[in-house]
DRENTORKOL-3810 file (N, C-alpha, C; in nm, 4 decimals):
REM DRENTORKOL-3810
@n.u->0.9229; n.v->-0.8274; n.w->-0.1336; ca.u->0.7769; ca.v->-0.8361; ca.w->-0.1332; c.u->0.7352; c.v->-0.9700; c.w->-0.1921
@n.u->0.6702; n.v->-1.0317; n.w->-0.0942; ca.u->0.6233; ca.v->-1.1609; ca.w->-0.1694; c.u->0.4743; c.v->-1.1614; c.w->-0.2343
@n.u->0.5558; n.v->-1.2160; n.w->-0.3775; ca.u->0.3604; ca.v->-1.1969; ca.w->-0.4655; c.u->0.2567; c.v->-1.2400; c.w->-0.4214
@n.u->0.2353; n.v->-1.3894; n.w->-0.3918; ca.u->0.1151; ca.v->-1.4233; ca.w->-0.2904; c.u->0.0836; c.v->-1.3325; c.w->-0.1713
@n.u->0.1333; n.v->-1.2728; n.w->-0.1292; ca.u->0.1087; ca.v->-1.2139; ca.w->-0.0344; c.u->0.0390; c.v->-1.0634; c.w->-0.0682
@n.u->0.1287; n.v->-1.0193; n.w->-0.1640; ca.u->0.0368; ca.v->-0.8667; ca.w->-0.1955; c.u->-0.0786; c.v->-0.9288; c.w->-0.2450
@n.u->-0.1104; n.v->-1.0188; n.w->-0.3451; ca.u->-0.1923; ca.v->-1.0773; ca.w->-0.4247; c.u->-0.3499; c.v->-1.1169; c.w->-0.3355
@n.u->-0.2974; n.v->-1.1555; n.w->-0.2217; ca.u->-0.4358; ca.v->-1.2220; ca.w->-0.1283; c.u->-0.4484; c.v->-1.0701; c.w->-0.0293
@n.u->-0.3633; n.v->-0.9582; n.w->0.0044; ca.u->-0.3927; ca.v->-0.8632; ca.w->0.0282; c.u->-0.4825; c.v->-0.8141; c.w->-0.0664
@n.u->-0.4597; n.v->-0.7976; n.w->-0.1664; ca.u->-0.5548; ca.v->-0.7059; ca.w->-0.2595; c.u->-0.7195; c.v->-0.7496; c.w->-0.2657
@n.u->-0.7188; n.v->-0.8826; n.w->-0.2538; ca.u->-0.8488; ca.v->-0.9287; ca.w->-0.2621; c.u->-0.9419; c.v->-0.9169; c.w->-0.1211
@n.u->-0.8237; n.v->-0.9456; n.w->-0.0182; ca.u->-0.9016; ca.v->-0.8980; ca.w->0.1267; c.u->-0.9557; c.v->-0.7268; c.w->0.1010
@n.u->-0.8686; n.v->-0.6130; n.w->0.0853; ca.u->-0.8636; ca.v->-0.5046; ca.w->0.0700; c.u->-1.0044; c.v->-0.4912; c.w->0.0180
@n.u->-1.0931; n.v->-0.5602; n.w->-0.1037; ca.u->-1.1845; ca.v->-0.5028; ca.w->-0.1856; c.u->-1.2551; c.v->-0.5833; c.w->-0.1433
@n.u->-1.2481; n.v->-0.6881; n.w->-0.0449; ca.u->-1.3309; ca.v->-0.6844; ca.w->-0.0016; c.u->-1.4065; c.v->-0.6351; c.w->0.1652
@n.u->-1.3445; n.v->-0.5811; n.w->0.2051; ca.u->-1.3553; ca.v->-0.5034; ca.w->0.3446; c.u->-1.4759; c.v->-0.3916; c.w->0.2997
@n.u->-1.5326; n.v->-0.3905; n.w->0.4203; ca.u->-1.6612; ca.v->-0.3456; ca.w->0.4134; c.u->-1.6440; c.v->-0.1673; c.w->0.4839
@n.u->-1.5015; n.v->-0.1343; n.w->0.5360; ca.u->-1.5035; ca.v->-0.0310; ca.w->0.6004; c.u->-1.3561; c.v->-0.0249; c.w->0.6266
@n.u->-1.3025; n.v->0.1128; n.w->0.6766; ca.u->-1.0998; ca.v->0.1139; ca.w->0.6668; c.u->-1.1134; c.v->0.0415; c.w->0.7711
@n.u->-0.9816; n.v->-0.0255; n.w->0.7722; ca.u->-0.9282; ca.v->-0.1243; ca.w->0.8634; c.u->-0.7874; c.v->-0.0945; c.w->0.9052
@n.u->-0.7279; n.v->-0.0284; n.w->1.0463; ca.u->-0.6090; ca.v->-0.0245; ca.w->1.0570; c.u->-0.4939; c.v->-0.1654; c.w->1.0591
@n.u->-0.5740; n.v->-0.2360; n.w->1.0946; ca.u->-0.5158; ca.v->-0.3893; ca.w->1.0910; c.u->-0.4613; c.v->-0.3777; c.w->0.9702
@n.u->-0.5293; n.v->-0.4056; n.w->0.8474; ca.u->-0.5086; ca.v->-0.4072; ca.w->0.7279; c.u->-0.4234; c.v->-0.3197; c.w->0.6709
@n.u->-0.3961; n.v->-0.1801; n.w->0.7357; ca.u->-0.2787; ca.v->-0.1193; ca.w->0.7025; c.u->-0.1429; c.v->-0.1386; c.w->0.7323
@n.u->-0.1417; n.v->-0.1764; n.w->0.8583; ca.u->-0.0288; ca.v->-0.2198; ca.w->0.9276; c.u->0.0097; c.v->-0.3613; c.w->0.8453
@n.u->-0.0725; n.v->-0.4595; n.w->0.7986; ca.u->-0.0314; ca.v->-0.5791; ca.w->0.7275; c.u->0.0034; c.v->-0.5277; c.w->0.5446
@n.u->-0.0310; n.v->-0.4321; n.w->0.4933; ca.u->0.0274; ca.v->-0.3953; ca.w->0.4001; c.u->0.1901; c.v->-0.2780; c.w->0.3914
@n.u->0.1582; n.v->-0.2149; n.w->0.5127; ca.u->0.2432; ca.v->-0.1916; ca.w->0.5732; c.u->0.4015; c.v->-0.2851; c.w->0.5389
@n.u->0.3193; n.v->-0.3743; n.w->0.6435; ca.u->0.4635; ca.v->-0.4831; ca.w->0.6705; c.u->0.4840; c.v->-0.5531; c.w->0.5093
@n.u->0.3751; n.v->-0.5629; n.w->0.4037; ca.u->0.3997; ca.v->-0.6831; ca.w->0.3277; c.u->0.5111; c.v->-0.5416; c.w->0.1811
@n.u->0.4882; n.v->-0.4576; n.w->0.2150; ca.u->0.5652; ca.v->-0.3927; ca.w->0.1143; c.u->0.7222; c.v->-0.3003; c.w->0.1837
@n.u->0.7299; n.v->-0.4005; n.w->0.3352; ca.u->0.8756; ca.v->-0.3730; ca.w->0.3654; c.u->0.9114; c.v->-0.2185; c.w->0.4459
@n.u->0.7522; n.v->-0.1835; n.w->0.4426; ca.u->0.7428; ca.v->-0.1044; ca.w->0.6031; c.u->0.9180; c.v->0.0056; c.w->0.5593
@n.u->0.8650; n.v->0.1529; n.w->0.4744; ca.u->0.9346; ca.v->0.1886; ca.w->0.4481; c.u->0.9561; c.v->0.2896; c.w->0.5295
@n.u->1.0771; n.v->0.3538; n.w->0.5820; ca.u->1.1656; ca.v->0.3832; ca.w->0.6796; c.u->1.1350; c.v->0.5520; c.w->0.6643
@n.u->1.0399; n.v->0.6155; n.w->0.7674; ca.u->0.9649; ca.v->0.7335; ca.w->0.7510; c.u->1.1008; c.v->0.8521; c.w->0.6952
@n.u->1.0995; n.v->0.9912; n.w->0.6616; ca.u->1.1768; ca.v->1.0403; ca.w->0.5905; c.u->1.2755; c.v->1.0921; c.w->0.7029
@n.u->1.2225; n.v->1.1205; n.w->0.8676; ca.u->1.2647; ca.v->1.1384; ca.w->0.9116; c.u->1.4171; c.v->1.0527; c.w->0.9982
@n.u->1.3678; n.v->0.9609; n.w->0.9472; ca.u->1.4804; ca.v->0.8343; ca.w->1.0079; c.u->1.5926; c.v->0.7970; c.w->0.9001
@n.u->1.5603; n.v->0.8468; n.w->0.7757; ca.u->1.6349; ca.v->0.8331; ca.w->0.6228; c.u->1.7847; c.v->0.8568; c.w->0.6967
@n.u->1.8488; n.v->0.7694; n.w->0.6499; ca.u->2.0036; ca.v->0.7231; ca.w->0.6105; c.u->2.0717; c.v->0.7670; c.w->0.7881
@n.u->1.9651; n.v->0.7433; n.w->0.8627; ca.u->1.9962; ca.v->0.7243; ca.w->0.9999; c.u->2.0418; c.v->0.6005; c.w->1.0940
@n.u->2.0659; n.v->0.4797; n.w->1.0210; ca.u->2.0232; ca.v->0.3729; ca.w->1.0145; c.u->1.9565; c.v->0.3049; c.w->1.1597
@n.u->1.7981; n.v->0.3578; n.w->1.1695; ca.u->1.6964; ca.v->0.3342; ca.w->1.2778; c.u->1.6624; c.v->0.2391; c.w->1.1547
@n.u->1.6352; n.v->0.1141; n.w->1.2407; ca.u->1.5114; ca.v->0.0206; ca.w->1.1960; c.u->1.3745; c.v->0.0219; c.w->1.2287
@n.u->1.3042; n.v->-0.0210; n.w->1.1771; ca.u->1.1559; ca.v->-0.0010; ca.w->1.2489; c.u->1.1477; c.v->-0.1558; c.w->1.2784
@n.u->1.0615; n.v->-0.1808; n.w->1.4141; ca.u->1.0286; ca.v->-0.2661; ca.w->1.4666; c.u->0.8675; c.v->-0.2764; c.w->1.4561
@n.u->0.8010; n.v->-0.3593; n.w->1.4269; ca.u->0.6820; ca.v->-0.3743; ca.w->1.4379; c.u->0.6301; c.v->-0.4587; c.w->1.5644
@n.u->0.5465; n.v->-0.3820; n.w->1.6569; ca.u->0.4843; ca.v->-0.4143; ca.w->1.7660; c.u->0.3183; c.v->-0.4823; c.w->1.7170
@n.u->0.3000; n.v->-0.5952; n.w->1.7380; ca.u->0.1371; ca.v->-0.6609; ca.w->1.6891; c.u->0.0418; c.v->-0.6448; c.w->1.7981
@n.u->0.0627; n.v->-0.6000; n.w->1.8719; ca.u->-0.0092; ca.v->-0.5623; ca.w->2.0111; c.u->-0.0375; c.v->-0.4290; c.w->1.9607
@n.u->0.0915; n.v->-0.3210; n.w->1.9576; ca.u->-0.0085; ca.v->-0.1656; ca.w->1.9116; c.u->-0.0063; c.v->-0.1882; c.w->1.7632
@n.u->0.0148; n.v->-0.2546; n.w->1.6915; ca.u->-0.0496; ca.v->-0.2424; ca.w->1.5364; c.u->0.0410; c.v->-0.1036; c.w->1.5255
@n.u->0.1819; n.v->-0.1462; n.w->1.5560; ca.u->0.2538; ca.v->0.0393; ca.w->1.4842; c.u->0.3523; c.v->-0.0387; c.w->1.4859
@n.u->0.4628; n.v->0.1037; n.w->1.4399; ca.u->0.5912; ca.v->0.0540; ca.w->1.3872; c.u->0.6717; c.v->0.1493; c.w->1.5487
@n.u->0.7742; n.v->0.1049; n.w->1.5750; ca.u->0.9062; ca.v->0.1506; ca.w->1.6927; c.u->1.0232; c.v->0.1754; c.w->1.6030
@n.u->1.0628; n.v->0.2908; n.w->1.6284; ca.u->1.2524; ca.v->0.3259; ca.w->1.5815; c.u->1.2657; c.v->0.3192; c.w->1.7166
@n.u->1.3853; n.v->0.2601; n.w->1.7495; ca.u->1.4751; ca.v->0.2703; ca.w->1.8374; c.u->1.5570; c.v->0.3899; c.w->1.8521
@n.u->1.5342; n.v->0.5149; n.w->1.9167; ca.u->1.6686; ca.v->0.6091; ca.w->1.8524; c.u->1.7923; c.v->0.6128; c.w->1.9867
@n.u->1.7478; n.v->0.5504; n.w->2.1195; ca.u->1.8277; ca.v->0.5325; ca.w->2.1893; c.u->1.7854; c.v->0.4046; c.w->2.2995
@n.u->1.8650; n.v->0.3829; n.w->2.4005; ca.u->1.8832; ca.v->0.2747; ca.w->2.4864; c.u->1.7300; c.v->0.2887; c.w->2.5477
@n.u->1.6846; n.v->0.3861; n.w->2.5934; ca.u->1.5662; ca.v->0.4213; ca.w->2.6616; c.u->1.4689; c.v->0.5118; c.w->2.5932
@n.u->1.4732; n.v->0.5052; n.w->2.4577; ca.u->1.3702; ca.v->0.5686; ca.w->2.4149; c.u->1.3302; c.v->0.5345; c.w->2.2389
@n.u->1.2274; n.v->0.5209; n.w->2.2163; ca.u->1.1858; ca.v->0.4980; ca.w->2.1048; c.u->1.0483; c.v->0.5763; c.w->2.0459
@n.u->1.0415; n.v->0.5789; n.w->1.9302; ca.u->0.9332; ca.v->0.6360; ca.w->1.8706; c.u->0.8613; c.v->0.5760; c.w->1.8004
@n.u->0.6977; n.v->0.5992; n.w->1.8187; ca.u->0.6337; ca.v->0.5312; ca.w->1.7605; c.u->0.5949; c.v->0.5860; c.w->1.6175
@n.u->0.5432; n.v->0.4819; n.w->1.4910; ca.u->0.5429; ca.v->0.5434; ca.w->1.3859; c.u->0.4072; c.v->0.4389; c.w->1.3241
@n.u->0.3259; n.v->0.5296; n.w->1.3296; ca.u->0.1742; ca.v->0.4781; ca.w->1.2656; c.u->0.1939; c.v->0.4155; c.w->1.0961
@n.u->0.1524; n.v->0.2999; n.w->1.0632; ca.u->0.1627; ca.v->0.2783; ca.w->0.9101; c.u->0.0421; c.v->0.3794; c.w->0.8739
@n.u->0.0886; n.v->0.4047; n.w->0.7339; ca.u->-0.0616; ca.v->0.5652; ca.w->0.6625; c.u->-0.2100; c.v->0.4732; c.w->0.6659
@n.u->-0.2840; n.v->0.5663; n.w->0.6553; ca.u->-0.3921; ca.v->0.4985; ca.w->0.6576; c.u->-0.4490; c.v->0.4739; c.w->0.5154
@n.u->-0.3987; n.v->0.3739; n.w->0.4600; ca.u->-0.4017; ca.v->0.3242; ca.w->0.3507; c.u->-0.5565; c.v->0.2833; c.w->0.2908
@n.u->-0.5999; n.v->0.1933; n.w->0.3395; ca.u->-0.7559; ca.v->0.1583; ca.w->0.3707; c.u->-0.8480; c.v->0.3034; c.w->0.3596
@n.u->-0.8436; n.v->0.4228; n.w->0.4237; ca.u->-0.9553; ca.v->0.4769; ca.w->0.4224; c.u->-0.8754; c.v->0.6431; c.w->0.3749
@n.u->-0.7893; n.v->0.6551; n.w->0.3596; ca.u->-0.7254; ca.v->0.7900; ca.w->0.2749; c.u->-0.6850; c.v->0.7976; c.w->0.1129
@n.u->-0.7405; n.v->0.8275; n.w->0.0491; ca.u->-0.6869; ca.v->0.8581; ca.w->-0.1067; c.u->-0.5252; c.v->0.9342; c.w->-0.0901
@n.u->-0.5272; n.v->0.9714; n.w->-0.0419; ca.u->-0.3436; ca.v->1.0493; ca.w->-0.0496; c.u->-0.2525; c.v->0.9176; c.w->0.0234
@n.u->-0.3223; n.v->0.8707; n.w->0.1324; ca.u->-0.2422; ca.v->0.7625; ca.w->0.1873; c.u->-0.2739; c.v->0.6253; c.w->0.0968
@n.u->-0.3617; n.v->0.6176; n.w->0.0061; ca.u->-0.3403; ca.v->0.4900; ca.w->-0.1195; c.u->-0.2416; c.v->0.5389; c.w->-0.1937
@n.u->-0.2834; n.v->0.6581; n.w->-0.2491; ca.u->-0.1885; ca.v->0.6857; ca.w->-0.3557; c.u->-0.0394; c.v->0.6714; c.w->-0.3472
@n.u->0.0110; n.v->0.6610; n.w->-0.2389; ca.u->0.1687; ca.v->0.6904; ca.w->-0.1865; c.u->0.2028; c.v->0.5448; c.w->-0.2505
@n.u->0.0965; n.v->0.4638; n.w->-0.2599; ca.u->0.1584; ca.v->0.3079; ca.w->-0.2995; c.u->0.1447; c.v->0.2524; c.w->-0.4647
@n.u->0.1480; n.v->0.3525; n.w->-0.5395; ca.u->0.1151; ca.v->0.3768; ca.w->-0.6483; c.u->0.2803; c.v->0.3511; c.w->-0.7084
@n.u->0.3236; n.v->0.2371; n.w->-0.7721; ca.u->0.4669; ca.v->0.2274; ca.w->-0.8403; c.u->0.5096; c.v->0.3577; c.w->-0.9115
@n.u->0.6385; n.v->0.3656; n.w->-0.8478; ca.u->0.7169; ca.v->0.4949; ca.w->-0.9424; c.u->0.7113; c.v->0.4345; c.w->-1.0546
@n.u->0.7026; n.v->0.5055; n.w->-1.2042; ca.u->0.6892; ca.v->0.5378; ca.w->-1.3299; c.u->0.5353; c.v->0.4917; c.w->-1.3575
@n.u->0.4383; n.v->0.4496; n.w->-1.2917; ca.u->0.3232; ca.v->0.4134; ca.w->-1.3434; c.u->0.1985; c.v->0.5466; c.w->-1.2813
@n.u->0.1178; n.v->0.5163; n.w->-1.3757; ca.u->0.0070; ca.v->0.5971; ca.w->-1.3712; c.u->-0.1350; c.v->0.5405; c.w->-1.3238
@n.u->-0.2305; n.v->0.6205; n.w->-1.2632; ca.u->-0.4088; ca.v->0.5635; ca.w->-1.2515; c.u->-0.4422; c.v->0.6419; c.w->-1.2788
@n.u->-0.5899; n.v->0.6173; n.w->-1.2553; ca.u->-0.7021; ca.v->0.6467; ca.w->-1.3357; c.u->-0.8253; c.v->0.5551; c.w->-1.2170
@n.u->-0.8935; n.v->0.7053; n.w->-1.1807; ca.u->-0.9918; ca.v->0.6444; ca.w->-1.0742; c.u->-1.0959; c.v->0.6674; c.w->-1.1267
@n.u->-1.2231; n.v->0.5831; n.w->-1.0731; ca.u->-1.3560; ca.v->0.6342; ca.w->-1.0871; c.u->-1.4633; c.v->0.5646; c.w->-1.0404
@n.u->-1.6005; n.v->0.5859; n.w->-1.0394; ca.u->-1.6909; ca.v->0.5089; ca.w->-0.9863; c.u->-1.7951; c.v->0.4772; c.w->-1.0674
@n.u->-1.8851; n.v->0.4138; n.w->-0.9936; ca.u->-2.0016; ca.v->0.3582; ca.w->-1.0709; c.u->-2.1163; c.v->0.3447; c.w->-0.9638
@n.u->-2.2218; n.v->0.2702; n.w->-0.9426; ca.u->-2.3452; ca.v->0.2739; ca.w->-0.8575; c.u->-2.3116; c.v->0.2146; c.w->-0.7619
@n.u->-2.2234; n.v->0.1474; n.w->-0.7993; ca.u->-2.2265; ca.v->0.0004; ca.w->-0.7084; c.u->-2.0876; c.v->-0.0139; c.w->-0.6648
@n.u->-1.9902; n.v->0.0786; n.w->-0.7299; ca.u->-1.8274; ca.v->0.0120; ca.w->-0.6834; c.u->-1.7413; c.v->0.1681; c.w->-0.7368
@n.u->-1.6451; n.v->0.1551; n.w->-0.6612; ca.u->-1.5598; ca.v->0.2084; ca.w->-0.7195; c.u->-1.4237; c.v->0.1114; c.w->-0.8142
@n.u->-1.3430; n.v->0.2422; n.w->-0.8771; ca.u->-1.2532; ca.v->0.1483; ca.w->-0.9737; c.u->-1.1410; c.v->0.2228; c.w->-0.9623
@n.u->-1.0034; n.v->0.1282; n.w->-0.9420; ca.u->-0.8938; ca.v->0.1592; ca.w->-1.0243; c.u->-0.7965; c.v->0.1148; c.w->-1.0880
@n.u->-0.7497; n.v->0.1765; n.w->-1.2077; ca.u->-0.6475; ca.v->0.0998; ca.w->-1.2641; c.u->-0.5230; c.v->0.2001; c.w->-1.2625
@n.u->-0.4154; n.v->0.0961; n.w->-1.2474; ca.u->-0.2637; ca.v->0.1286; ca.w->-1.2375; c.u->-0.1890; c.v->0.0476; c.w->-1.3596
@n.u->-0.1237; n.v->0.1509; n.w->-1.4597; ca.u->-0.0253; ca.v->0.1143; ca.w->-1.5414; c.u->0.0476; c.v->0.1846; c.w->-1.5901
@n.u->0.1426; n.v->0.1189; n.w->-1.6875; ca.u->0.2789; ca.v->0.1660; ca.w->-1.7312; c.u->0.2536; c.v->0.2231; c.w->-1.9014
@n.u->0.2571; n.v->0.4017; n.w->-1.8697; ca.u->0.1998; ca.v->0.4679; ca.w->-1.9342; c.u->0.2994; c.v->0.5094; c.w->-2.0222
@n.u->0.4003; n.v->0.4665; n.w->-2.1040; ca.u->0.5356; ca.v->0.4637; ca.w->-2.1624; c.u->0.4438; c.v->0.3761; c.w->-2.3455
@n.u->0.5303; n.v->0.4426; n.w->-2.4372; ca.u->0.4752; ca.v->0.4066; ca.w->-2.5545; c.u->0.4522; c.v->0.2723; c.w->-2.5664
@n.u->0.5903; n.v->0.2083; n.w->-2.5353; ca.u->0.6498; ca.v->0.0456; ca.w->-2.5433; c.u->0.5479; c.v->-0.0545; c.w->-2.5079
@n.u->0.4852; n.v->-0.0244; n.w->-2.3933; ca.u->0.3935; ca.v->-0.0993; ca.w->-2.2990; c.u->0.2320; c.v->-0.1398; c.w->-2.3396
@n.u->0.2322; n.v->-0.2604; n.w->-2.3472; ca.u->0.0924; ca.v->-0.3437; ca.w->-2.4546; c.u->0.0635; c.v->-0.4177; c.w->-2.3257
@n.u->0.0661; n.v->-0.4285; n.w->-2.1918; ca.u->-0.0043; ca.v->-0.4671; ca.w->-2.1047; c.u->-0.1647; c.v->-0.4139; c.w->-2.0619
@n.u->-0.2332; n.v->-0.4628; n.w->-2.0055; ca.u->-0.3449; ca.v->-0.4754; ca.w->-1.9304; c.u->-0.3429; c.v->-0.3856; c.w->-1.7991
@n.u->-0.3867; n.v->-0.3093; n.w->-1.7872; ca.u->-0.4080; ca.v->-0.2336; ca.w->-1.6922; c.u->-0.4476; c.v->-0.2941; c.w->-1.5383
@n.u->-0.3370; n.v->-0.2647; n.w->-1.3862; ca.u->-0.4022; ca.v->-0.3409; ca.w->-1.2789; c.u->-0.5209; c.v->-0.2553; c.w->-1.2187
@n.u->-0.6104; n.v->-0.3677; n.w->-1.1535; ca.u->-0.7360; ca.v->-0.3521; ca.w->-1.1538; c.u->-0.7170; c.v->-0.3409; c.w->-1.0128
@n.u->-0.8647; n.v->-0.2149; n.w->-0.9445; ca.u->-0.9085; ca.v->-0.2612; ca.w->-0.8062; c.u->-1.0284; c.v->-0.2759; c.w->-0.7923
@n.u->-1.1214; n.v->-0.3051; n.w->-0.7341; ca.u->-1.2909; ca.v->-0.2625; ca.w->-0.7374; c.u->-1.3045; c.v->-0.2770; c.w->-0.5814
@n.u->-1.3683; n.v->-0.2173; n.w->-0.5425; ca.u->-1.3814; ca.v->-0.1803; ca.w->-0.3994; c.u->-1.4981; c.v->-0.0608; c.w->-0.3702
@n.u->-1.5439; n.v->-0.0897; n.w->-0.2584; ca.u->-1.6680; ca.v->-0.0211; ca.w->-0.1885; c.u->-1.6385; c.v->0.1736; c.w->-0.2134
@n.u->-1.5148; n.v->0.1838; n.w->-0.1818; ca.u->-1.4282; ca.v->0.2790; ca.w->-0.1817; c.u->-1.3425; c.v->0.3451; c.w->-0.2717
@n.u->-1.3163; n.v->0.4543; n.w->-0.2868; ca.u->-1.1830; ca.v->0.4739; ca.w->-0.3738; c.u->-1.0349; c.v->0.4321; c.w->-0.3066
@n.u->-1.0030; n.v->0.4783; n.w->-0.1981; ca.u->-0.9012; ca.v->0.4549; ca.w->-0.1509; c.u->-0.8661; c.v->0.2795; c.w->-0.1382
@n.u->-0.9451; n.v->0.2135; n.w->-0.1123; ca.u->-0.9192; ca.v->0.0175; ca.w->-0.0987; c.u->-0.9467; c.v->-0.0126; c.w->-0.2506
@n.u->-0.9760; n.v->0.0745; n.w->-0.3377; ca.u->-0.9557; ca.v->0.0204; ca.w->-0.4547; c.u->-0.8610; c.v->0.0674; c.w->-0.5442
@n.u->-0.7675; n.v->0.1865; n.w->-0.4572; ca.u->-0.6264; ca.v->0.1996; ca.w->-0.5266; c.u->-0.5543; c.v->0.1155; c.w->-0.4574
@n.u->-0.6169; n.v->0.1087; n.w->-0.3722; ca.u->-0.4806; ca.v->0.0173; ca.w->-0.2842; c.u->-0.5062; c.v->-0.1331; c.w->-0.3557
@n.u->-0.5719; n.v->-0.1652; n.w->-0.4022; ca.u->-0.6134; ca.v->-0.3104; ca.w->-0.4498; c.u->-0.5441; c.v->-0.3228; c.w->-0.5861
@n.u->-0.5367; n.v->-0.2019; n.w->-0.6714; ca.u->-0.5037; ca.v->-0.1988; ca.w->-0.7703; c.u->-0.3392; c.v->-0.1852; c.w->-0.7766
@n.u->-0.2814; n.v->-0.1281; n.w->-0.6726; ca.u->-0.1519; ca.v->-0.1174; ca.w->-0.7004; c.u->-0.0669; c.v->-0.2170; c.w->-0.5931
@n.u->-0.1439; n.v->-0.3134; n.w->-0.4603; ca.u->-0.0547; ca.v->-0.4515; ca.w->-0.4568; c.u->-0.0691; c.v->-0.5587; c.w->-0.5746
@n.u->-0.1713; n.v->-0.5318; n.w->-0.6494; ca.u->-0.1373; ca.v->-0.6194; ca.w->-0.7828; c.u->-0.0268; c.v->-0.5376; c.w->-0.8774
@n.u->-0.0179; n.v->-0.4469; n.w->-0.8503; ca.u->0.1066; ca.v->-0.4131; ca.w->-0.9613; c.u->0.2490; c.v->-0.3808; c.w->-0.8988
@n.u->0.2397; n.v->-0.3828; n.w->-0.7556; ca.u->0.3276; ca.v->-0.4548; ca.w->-0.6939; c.u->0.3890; c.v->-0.6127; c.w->-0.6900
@n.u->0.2645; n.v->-0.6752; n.w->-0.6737; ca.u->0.3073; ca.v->-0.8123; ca.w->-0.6815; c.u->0.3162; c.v->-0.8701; c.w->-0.8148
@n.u->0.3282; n.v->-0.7889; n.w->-0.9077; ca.u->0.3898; ca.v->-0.8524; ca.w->-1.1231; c.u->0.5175; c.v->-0.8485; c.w->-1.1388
@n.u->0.5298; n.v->-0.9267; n.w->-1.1974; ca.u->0.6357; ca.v->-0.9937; ca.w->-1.2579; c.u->0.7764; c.v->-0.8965; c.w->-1.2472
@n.u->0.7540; n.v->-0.8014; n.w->-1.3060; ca.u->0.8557; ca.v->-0.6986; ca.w->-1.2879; c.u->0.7913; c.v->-0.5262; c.w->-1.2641
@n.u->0.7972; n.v->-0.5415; n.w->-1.1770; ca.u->0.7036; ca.v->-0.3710; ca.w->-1.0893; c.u->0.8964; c.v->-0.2979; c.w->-1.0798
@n.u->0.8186; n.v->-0.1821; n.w->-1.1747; ca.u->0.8616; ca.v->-0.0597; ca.w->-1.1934; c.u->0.9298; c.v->0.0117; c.w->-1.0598
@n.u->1.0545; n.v->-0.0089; n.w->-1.0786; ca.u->1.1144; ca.v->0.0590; ca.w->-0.9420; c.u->1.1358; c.v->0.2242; c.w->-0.9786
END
């Protein structure tokens, strides 16, 4: 995952005015387009098609399946999936914005909480956790 890249995602994300499948499919791809459960230790690759904005497994010579990236942009269950293992949020709103922060909820940890603000809840978890994707050392 390259940091500039989640990094200028997150800021497009909060600022989008409405879900964007484009925008899923490009976060999609920027966090390595992970290999649905059904294809697990099958070794199908996914191919990304930019014409249908989806992902292709190959499972034979003449046939393939298509595989939608989640709808990240406009689903709270499909933000949340991008939420770093061992870290925690905390959502909420206000008049004017929604908010979220993502962090590492362990005694040890004296960091700053990552931030999203967005029209939405869902583009502002998602905003909040390609920045805590794209830090220094994100919690595998």
């Amino acid at each position: 995952m390259d940091k500039a890249t989640l990094l200028e995602l997150a800021e497009r994300v909060e600022a989008l005015a409405s879900p964007d499948r484009a925008m899923d499919a490009e976060i999609f791809k920027a966090i390595g387009a992970p290999v649905p459960f059904q294809f697990a230790n099958k070794l199908i690759a996914l191919e990304f098609n930019d014409v249908e904005q989806a992902y292709f497994a190959r499972v034979s010579d003449d046939m393939r399946v298509r595989y939608s990236p989640p709808s990240y942009t406009a689903s709270i269950d499909a933000a949340l999936t991008l939420v770093p293992k061992g870290l925690v949020y905390n959502l909420g709103n206000d008049t004017a914005f929604c908010w979220a922060h993502v962090w590492d909820d362990t005694p040890d940890y004296d960091g700053e909480p990552y931030e999203g603000h967005a029209s939405t809840l869902p583009r502002a978890i998602v905003a909040a956790c390609l920045r805590a994707l794209a830090s220094k050392e994100p919690v595998e």
